[in-house]
Backbone as JSON, one array per atom type, in Angstrom:
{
  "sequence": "XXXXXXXXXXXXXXXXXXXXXXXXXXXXXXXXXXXXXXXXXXXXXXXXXXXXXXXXXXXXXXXXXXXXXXXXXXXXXXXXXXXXXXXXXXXXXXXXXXXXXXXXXXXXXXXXXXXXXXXXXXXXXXXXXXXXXXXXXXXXXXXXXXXX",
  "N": [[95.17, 256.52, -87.32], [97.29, 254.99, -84.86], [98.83, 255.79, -81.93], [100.97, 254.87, -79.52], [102.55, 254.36, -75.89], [105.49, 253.47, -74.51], [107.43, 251.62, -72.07], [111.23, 252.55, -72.43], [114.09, 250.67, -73.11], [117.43, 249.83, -72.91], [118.39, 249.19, -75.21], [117.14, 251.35, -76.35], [118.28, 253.66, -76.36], [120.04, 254.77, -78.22], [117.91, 255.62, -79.99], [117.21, 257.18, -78.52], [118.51, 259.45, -78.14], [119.08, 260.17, -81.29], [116.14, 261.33, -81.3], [116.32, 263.23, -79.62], [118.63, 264.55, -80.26], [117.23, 265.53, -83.04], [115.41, 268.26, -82.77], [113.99, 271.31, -83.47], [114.26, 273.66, -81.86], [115.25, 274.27, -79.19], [117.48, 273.29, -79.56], [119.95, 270.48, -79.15], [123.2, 269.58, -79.95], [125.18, 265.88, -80.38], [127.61, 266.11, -78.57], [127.3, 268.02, -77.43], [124.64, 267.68, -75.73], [126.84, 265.73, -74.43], [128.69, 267.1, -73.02], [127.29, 268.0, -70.63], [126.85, 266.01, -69.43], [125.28, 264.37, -70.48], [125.05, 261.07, -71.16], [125.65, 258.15, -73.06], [126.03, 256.09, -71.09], [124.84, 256.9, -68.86], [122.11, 257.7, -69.52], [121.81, 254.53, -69.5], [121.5, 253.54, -66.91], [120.35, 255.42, -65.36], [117.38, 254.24, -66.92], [117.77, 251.54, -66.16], [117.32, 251.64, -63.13], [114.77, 252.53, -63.34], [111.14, 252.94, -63.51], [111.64, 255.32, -65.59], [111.93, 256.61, -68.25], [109.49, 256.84, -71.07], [108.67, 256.36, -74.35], [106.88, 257.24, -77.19], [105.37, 256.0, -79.9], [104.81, 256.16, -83.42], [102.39, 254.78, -85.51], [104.52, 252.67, -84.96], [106.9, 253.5, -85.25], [109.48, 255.14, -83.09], [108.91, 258.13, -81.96], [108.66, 260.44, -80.39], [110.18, 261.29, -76.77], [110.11, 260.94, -72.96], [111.8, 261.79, -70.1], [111.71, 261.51, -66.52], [112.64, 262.35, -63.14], [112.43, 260.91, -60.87], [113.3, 260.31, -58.03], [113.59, 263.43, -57.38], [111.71, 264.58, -58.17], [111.21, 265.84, -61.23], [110.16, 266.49, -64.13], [112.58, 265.92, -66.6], [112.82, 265.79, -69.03], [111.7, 266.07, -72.64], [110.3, 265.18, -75.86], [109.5, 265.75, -79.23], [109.76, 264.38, -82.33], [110.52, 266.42, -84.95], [107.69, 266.78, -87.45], [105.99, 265.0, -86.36], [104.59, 266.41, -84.48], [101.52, 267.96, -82.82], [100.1, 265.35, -83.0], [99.03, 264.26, -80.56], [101.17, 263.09, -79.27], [102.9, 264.54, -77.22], [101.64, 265.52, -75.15], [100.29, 262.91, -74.35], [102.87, 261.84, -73.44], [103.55, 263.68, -71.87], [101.45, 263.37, -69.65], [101.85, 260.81, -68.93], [104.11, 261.32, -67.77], [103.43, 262.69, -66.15], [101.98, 261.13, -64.03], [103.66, 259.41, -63.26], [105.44, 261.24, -61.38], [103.64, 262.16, -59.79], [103.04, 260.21, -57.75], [104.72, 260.14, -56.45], [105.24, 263.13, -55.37], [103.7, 266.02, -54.49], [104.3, 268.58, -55.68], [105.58, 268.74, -58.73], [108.45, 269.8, -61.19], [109.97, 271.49, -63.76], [112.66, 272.71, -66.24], [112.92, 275.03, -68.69], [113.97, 276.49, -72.05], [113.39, 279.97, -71.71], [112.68, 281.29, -73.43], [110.24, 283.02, -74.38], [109.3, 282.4, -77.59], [109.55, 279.83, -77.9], [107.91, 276.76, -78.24], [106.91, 275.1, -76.58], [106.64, 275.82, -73.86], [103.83, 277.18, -74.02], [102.73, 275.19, -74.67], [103.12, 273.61, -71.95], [102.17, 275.41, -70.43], [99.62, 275.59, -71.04], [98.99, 272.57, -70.36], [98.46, 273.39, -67.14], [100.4, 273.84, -65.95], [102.7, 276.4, -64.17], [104.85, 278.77, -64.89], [107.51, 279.76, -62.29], [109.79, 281.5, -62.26], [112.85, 282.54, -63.31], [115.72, 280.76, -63.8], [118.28, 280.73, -64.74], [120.32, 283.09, -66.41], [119.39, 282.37, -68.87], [116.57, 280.16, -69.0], [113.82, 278.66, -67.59], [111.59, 278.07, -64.34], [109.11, 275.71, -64.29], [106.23, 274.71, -62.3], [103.98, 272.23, -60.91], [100.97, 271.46, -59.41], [99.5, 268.89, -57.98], [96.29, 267.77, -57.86], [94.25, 267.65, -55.62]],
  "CA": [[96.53, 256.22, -86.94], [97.31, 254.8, -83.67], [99.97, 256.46, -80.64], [101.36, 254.33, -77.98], [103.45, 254.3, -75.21], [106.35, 251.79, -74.01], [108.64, 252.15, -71.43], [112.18, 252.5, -73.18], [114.78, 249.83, -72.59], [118.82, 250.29, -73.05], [118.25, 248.68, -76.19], [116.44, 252.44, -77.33], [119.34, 254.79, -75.74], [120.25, 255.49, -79.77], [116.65, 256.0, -80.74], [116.28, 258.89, -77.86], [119.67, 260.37, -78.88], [118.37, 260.81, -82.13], [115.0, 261.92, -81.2], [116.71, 264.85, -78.83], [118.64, 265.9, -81.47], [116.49, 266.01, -84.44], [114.42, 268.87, -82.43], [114.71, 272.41, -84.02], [113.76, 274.25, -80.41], [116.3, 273.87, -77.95], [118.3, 271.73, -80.4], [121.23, 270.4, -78.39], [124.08, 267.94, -80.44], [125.27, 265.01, -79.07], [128.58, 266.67, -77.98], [126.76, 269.21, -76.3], [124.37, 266.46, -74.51], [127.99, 264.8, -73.58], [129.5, 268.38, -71.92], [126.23, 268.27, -69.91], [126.87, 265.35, -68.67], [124.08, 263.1, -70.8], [125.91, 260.15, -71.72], [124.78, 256.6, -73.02], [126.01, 255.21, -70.09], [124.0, 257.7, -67.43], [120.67, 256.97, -69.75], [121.77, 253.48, -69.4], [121.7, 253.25, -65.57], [118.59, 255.45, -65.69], [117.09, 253.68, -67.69], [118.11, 250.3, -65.08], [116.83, 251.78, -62.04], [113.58, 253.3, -63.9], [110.69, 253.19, -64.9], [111.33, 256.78, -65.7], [111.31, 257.18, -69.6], [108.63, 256.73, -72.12], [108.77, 256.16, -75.68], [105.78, 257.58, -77.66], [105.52, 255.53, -81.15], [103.35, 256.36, -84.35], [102.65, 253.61, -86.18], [105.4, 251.53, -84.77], [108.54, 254.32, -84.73], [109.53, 255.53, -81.78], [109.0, 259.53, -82.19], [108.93, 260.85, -79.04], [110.09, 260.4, -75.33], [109.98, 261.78, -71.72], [112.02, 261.32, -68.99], [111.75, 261.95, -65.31], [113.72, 261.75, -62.31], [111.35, 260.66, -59.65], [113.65, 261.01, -56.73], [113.56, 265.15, -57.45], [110.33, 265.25, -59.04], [111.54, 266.24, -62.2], [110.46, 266.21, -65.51], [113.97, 266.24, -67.22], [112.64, 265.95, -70.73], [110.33, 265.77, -73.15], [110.7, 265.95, -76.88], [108.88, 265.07, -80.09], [110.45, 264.73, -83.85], [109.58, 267.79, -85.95], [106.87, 266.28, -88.23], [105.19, 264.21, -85.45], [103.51, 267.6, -83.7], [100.56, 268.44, -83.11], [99.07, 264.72, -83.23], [98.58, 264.15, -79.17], [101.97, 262.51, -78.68], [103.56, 264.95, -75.98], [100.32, 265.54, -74.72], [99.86, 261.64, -74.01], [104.09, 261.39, -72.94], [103.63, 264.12, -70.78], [100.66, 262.81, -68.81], [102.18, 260.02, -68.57], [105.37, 261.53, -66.9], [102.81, 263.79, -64.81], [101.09, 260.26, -63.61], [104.86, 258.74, -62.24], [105.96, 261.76, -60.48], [102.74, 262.54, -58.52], [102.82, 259.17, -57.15], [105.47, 261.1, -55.16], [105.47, 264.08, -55.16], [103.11, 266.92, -54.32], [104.71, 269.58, -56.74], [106.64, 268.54, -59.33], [108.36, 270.7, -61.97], [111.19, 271.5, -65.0], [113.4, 273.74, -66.34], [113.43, 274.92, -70.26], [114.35, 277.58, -71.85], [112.85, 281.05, -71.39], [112.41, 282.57, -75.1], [108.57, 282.68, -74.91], [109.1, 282.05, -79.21], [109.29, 278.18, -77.73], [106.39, 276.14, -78.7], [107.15, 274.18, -74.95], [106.2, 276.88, -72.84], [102.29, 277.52, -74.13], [102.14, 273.62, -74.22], [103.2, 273.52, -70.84], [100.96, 276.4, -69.92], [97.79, 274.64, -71.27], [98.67, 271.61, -69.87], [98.27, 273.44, -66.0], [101.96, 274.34, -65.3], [102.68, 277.61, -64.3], [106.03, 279.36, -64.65], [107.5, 280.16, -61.18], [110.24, 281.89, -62.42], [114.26, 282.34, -63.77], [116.55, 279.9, -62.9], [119.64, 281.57, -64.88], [119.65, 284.06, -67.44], [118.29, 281.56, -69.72], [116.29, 279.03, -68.33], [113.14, 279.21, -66.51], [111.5, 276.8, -64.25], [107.97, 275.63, -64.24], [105.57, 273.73, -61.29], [102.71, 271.74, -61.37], [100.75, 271.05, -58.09], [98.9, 267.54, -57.64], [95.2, 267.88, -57.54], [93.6, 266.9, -54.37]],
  "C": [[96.58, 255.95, -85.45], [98.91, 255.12, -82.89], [100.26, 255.15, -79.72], [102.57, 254.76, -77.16], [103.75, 253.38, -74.36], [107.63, 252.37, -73.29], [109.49, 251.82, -72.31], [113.56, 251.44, -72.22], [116.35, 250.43, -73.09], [118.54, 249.89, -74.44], [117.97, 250.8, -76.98], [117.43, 253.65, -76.99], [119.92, 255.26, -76.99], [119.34, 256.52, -80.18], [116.82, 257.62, -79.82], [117.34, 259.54, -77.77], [119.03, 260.98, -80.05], [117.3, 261.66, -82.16], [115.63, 263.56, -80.44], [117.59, 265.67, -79.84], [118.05, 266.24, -83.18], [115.42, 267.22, -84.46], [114.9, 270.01, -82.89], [114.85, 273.3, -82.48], [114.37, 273.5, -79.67], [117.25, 272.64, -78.33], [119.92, 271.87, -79.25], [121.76, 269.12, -79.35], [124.78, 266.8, -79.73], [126.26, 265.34, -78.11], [128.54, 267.51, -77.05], [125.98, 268.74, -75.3], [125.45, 266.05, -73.27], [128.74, 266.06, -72.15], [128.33, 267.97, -70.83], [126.19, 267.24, -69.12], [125.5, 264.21, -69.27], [124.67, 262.05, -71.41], [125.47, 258.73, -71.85], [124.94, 256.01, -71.85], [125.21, 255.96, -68.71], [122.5, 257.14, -68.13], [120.61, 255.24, -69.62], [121.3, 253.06, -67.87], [120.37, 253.86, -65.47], [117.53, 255.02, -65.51], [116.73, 252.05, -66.54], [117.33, 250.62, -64.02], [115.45, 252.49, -62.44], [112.45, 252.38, -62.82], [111.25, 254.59, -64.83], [111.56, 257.18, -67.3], [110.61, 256.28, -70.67], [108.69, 256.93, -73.27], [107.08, 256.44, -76.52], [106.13, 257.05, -79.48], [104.33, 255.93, -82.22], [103.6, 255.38, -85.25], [103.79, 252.86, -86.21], [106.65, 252.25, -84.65], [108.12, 255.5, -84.03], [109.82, 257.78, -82.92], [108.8, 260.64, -80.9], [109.42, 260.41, -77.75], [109.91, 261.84, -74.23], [110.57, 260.78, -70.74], [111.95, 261.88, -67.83], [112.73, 261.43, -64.31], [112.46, 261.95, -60.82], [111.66, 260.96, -58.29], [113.26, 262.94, -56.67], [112.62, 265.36, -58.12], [110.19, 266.13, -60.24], [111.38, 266.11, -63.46], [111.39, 266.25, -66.45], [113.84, 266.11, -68.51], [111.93, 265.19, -71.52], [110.25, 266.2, -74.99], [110.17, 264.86, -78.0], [109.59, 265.19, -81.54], [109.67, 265.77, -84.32], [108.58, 266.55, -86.93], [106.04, 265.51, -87.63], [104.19, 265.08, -84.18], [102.71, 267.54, -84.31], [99.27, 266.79, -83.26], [98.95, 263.78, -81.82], [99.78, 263.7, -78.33], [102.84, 263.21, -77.17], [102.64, 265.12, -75.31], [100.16, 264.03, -73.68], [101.65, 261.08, -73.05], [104.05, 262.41, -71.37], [102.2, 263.85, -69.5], [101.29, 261.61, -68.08], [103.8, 259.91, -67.46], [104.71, 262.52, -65.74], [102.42, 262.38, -63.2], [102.19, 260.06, -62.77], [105.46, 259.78, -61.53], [104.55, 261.86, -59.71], [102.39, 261.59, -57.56], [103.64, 259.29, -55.84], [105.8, 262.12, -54.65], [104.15, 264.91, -55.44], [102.81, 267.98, -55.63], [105.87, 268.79, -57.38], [107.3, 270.15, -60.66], [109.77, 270.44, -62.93], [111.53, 272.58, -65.08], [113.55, 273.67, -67.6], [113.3, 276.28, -70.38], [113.07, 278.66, -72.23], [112.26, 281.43, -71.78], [110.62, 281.92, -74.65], [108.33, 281.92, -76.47], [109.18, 280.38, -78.85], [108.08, 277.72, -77.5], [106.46, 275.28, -77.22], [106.54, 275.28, -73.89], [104.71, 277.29, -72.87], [102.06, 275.97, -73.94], [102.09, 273.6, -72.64], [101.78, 274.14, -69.76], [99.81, 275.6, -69.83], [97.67, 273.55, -71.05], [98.51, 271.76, -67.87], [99.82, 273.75, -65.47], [102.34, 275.39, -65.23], [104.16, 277.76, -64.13], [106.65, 279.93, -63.57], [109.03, 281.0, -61.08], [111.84, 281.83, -63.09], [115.11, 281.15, -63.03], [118.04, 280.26, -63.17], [119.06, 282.63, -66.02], [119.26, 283.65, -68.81], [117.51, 280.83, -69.86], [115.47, 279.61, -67.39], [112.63, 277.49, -65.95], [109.65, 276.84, -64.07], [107.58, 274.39, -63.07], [104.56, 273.49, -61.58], [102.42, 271.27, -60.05], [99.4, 269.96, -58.1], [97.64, 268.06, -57.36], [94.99, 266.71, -56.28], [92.4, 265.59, -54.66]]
}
């Protein structure tokens, strides 16, 4: 089976709605996206002034993405359909969102939530990111520091 990745155009601002909420772990609906302030028209603009998100496809549908915010060195998210773990795709999205922030940044890092029972937090781990602590009383944040 073959993985790729394609930057995401306005055209895919549905697809990575869907994809964020079809996640069981840290499931957020779209209403709850919208309070937050994630709104087609903010991934649209985004999206415009990018590159900053990636589309991870298996055999041709889009099943994962990752976006960053490059000014703040931020991985802002990263999320795979249930049934599409486990076969390299965040692995290969998040490299690929490690590659465009270190181009500027030193340390970059994120913020998810806390519960150790999240399958995001040992990934993270074993991909070199260490936890640097709370950010509220749910929500921690993690850094990653640029090899020399």
């Amino acid at each position: 089976m073959v993985a790729t990745l394609r930057l995401a155009t306005p055209d895919d601002i549905e697809v990575l709605f869907d994809i964020r909420t079809s996640v069981t772990q840290n499931h957020l609906s779209r209403e709850q996206l919208h309070e937050l302030g994630i709104t087609a028209q903010v991934l649209a603009e985004a999206i415009g002034n990018g590159p900053c998100v990636w589309i991870a496809q298996w055999q041709q549908e889009a099943v994962g993405f990752a976006m960053v915010d490059r000014e703040q060195g931020e991985l802002f998210a990263l999320f795979v359909r249930p049934g599409h773990e486990g076969k390299g795709l965040g692995r290969m999205l998040l490299q690929q969102a490690e590659k465009a922030l270190f181009e500027r940044h030193h340390v970059i890092h994120l913020t998810t939530d806390g519960d150790e029972a999240v399958r995001a937090n040992d990934f993270y781990r074993r991909s070199g990111w260490v936890c640097t602590g709370a950010v509220d009383e749910r929500d921690v944040r993690f850094e990653k520091r640029r090899m020399s």
